[in-house]
N, C-alpha and C positions, 0 to 999 in steps of 0.2 A: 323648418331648416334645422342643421344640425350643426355642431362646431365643426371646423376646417381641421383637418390634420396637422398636429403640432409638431414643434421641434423637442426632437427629448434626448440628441444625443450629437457628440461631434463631428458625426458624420452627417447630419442632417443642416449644420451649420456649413459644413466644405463643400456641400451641394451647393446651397445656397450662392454662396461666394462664388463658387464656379461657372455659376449661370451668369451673376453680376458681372463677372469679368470680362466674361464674351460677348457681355452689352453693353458694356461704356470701357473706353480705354481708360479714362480718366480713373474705373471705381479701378478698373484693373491695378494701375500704377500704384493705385493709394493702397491696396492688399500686398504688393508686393513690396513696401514699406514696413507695412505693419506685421505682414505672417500671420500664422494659422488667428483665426478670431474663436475669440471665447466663447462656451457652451451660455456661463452667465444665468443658467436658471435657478430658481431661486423655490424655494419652499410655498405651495399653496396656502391660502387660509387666511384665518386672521393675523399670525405672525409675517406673512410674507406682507400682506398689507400695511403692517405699523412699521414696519422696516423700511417701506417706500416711503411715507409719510415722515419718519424718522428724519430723513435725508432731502428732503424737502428745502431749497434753496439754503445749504448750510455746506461748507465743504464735505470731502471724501472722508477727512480724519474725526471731522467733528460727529459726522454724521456714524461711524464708526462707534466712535468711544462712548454715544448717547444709546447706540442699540447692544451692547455691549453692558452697558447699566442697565435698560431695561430688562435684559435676557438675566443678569445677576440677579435680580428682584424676582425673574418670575411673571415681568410684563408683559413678556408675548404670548402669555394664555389668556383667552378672555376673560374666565371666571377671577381670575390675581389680576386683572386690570379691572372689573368692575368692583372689584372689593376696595382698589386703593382711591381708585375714583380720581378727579383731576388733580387732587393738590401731591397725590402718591407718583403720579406719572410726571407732575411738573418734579418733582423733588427726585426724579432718573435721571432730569436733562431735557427734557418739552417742554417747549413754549408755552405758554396759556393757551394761545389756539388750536396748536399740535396735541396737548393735554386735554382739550374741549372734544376734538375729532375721534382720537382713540378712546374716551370714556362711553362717547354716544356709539360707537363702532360697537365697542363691548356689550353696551346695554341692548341692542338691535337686535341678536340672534341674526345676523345676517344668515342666508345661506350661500355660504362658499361654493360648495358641492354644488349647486346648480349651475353655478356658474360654466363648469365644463364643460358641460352641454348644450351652451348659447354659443351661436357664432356670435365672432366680434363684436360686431356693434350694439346687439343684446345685451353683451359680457358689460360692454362700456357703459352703457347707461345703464343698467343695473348698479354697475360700483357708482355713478353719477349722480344717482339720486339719493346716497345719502351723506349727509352733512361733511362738508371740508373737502369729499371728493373731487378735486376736477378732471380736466380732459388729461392733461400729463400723464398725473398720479393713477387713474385709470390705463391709459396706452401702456403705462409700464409694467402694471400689473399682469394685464394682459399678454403684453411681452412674455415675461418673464417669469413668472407664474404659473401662466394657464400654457406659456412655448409657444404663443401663436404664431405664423412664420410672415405673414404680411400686414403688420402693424407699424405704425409708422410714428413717432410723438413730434411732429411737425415745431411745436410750438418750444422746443428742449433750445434753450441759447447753445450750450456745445457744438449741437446736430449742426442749427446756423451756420457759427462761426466758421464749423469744420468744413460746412458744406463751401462759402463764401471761399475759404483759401481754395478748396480742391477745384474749383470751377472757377477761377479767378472770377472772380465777379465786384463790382465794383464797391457794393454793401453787401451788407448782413440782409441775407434773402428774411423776408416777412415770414409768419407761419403758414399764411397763405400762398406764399411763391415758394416755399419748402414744399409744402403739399402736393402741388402740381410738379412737381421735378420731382418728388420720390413715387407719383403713380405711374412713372417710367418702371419702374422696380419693385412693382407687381408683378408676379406673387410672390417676393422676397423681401419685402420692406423693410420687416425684422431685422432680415442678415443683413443691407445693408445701413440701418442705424446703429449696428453693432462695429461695422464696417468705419463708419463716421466717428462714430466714440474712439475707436481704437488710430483712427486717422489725426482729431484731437487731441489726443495727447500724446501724441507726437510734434504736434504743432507746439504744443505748451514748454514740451523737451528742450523742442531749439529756441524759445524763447529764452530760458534759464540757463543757457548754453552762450547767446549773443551777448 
């Protein structure tokens, strides 16, 4: 098997969107809220990966200002992140554990470049089996990284939440009840968890607004 064809441009994301919309009224309304959705790709590699990790259960800003010191330093190259080793990357703004992840990252030689070439779920466990990876941190990279166009991060609280207001639903769908209502949105999963994030913070808008 080979990788799926990626998303690498804005127009590949208003495709996306455009199928979504003529398959649920609901994704529909929620685009027509939000307006054009962002491209959001991100740089391959090791840096695109300590930048997910970076951001990892911390806000927007914080997560921001800690990749931003790293990039000052020179941490999003492997060989300047193996040289400072954990106590270099905690002294950026990472955690001990987040400092533990990117040091053992650095030391691995992972190969990125292969990854291009694995569909999905190869991509995923690949990034899965090495230390601090999980399912998220992988789906996102995947996303957004590698453009995959039907990836889904099921388990992202935002997605939830977002999903929960747009479908009135009574809770916060499990990652498991996420799952099965985004393989409605095959082969565009991608577009619409982009769709949900940009849905999100809109919901956040009118909260700080009430």
């Amino acid at each position: 098997m080979t990788a799926p064809p990626a998303i690498t441009c804005d127009a590949d994301v208003a495709e996306g969107a455009a199928w979504l919309a003529a398959r649920d009224p609901r994704l529909a309304a929620a685009l027509a809220q939000t307006g054009t959705l962002p491209l959001r790709l991100r740089p391959a590699g090791f840096a695109g990966l300590v930048e997910i990790i970076a951001g990892q259960q911390v806000s927007v800003a914080s997560a921001r200002a800690i990749i931003t010191r790293l990039e000052a330093a020179g941490l999003t190259q492997p060989e300047n992140a193996r040289a400072a080793g954990e106590d270099g990357l905690r002294a950026a703004g990472l955690s001990r554990p987040k400092a533990r992840y990117v040091a053992a990252l650095a030391e691995s030689g992972f190969d990125f470049d292969a990854l291009a070439t694995l569909p999905d779920t190869d991509a995923m466990q690949a990034l899965t089996a090495m230390p601090g990876i999980g399912p998220w941190t992988a789906q996102v990279y995947v996303m957004f990284c590698l453009g995959r166009r039907d990836v889904f991060p099921e388990g992202d609280l935002a997605l939830q939440e977002s999903a929960r207001a747009l479908f009135d639903l009574p809770v916060r769908p499990s990652p498991r009840e996420l799952a099965e209502l985004a393989a409605l949105w095959s082969p565009w999963r991608s577009v619409a968890a982009r769709l949900l994030f940009a849905y999100y913070r809109i919901l956040k808008q009118r909260e700080g607004l009430s």
